[in-house]
C-alpha positions in Angstrom: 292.1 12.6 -140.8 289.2 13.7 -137.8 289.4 12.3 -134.8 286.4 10.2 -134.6 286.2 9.3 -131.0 283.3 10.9 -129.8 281.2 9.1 -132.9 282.4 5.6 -132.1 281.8 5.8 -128.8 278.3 7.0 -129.1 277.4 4.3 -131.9 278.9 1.4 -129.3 276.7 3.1 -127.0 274.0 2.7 -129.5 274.8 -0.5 -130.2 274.9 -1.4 -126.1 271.5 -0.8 -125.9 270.2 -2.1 -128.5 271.5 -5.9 -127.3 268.8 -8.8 -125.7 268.8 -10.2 -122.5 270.0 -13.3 -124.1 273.2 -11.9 -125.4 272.1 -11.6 -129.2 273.2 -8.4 -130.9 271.1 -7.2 -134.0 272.2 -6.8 -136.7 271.8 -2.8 -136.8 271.2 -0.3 -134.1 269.6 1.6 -133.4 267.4 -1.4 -134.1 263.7 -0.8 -134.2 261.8 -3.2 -133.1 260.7 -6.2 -134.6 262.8 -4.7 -137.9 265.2 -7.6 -139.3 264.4 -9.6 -136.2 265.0 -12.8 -137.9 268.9 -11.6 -138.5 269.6 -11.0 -135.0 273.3 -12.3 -134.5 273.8 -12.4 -138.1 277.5 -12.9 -139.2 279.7 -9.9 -139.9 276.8 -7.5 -138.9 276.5 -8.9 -135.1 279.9 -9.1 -134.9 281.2 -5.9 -135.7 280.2 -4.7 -132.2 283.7 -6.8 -130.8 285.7 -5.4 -134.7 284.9 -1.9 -133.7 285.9 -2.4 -130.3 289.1 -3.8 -131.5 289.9 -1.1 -133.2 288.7 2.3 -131.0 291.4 0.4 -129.1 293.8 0.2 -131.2 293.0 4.0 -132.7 292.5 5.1 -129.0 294.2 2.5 -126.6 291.4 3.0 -124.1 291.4 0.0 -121.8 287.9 2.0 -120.3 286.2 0.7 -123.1 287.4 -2.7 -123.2 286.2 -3.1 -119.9 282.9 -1.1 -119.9 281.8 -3.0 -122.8 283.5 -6.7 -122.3 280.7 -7.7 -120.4 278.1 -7.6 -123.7 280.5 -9.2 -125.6 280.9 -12.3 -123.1 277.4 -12.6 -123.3 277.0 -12.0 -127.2 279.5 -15.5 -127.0 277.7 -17.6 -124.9 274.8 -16.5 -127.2 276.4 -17.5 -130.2 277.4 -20.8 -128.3 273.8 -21.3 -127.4 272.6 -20.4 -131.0 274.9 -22.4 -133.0 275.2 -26.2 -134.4 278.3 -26.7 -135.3 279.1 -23.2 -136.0 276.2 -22.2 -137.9 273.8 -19.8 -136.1 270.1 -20.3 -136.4 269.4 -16.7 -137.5 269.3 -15.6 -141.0 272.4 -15.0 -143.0 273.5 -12.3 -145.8 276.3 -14.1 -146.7 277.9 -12.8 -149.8 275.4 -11.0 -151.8 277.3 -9.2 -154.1 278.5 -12.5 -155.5 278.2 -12.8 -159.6 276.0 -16.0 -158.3 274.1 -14.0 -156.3 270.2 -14.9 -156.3 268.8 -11.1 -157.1 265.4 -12.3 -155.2 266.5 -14.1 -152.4 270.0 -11.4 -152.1 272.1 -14.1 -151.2 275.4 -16.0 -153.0 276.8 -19.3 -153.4 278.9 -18.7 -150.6 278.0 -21.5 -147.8 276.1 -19.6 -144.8 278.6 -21.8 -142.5 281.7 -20.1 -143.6 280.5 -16.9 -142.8 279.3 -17.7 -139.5 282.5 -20.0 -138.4 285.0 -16.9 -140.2 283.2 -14.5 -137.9 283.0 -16.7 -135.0 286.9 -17.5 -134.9 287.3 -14.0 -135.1 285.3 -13.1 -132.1 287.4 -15.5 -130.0 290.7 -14.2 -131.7 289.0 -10.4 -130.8 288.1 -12.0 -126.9 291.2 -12.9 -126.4 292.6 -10.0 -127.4 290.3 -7.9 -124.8 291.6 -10.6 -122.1 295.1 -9.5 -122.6 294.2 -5.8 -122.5 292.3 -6.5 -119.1 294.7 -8.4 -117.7 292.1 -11.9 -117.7 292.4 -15.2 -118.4 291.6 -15.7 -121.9 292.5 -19.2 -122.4 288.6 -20.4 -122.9 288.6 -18.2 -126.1 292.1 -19.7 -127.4 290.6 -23.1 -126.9 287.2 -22.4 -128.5 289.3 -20.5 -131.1 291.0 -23.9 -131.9 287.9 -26.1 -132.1 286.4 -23.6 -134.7 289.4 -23.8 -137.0 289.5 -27.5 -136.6 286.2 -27.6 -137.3 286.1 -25.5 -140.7 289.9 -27.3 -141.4 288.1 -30.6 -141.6 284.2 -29.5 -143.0 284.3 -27.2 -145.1 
């Protein structure tokens, strides 16, 4: 109904700036900090940096975008590949708190932290590949590390 342009692209900008050196994107931003510092790179809330730029694509189809921002999202990759074993991230996970097994102390589910974090990370590669296309790159590293992750959560979890 509004064309919401203008608001995504400051809150990516938001977002931008609010990434580490390393890569790892918080899991809000503006992020204050030290605030939720031990859910940097969280699933789902990390990851909605390469989602949102999915879609202003597909809402806007503004390769600008893709490229200004692929960079971050490269490097929010190799993060996750350097903050992972076997798919699970060592940073804290909501997971699934509205679950009806949801621990009301700890706010977390039964849902296994793993499938969140290997969901979200076959995603991103889908999402990379996507933005390789659009650029006109190579994107074959994400198809194959696309692959391994669905093999991965085909025969673990």
């Amino acid at each position: 109904q509004f064309d919401c342009r203008e608001m995504w692209l400051h809150y990516l900008s938001l977002i931008a700036e609010a990434v580490r050196e390393d890569g790892a994107i918080p899991c809000i931003a503006p992020n204050a900090k030290g605030f939720l510092d031990n859910a940097i790179g969280a699933s789902g809330w990390a990851d909605a940096f390469l989602g949102i730029l999915s879609d202003y694509y597909d809402f806007y189809n503004d390769k600008e975008v893709i490229k200004k921002y692929f960079p971050i999202a490269e490097k929010f990759i190799a993060w996750l590949d350097n903050h992972s074993t076997n798919y699970r991230r060592n940073t804290y996970c909501f997971s699934d708190w509205l679950s009806v097994n949801a621990d009301l102390v700890e706010g977390y589910g039964d849902v296994d932290f793993t499938v969140f974090d290997i969901s979200f990370y076959a995603l991103d590669c889908l999402w990379m590949q996507k933005f390789c296309k659009i650029l006109n790159i190579d994107g074959e590293k994400y198809r194959i590390k696309h692959e391994r992750a669905k093999r991965y959560f085909l025969r673990n979890l």
